[in-house]
C-alpha positions in Angstrom: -91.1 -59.9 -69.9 -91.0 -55.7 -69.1 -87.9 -53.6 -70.4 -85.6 -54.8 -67.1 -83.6 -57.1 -68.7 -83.8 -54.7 -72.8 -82.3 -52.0 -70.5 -79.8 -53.6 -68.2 -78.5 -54.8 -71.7 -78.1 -51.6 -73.3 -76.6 -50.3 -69.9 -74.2 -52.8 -70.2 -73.4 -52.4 -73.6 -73.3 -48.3 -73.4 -70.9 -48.9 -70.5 -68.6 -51.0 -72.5 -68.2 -48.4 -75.3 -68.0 -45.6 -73.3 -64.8 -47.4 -71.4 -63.3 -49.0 -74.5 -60.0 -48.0 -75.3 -58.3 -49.8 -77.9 -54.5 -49.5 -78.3 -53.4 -46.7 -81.0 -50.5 -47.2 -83.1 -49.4 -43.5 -82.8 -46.4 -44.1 -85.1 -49.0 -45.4 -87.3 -51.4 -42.3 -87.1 -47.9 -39.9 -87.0 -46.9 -41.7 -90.6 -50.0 -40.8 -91.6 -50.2 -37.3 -90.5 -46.5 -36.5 -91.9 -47.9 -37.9 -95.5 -51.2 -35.6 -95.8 -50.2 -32.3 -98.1 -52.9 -29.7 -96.8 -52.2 -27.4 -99.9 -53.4 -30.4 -102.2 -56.7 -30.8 -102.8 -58.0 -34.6 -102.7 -58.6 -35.8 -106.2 -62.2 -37.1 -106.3 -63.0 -39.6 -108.5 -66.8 -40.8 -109.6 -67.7 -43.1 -107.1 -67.0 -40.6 -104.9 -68.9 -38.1 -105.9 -73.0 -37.7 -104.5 -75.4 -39.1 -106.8 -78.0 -36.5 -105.8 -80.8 -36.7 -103.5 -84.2 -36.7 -103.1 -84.2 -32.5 -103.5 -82.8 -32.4 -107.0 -85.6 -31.8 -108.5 -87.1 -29.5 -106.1 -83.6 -27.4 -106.2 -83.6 -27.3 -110.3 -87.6 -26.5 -110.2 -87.2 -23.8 -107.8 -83.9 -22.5 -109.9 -86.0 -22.5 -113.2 -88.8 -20.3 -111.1 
């Protein structure tokens, strides 16, 4: 039936999200904070690290040329 009732949904939707405000354990988040060393680098471990991408290849193709 037309885009009235698509839009009035996402309207309603967008509004809730925009107003949302869920309650923030701030002793929580300060714990947190107070725990993170900024002079230590994360340690990284293999599934973390990218897999590549679809330009690999270009990037080792246009290295080699």
């Amino acid at each position: 039936m037309g885009r009235g009732r698509a839009k009035a949904k996402q309207t309603k939707v967008a509004r809730e999200l925009k107003y949302f405000s869920p309650d923030t354990d701030l002793n929580a988040l300060e714990r947190e904070l107070r725990h993170a060393n900024p002079h230590e680098p994360e340690s990284v471990t293999e599934s973390d690290q990218d897999d590549g991408d679809e330009y690999d290849d270009y990037a080792d193709w246009a290295a080699r040329h």
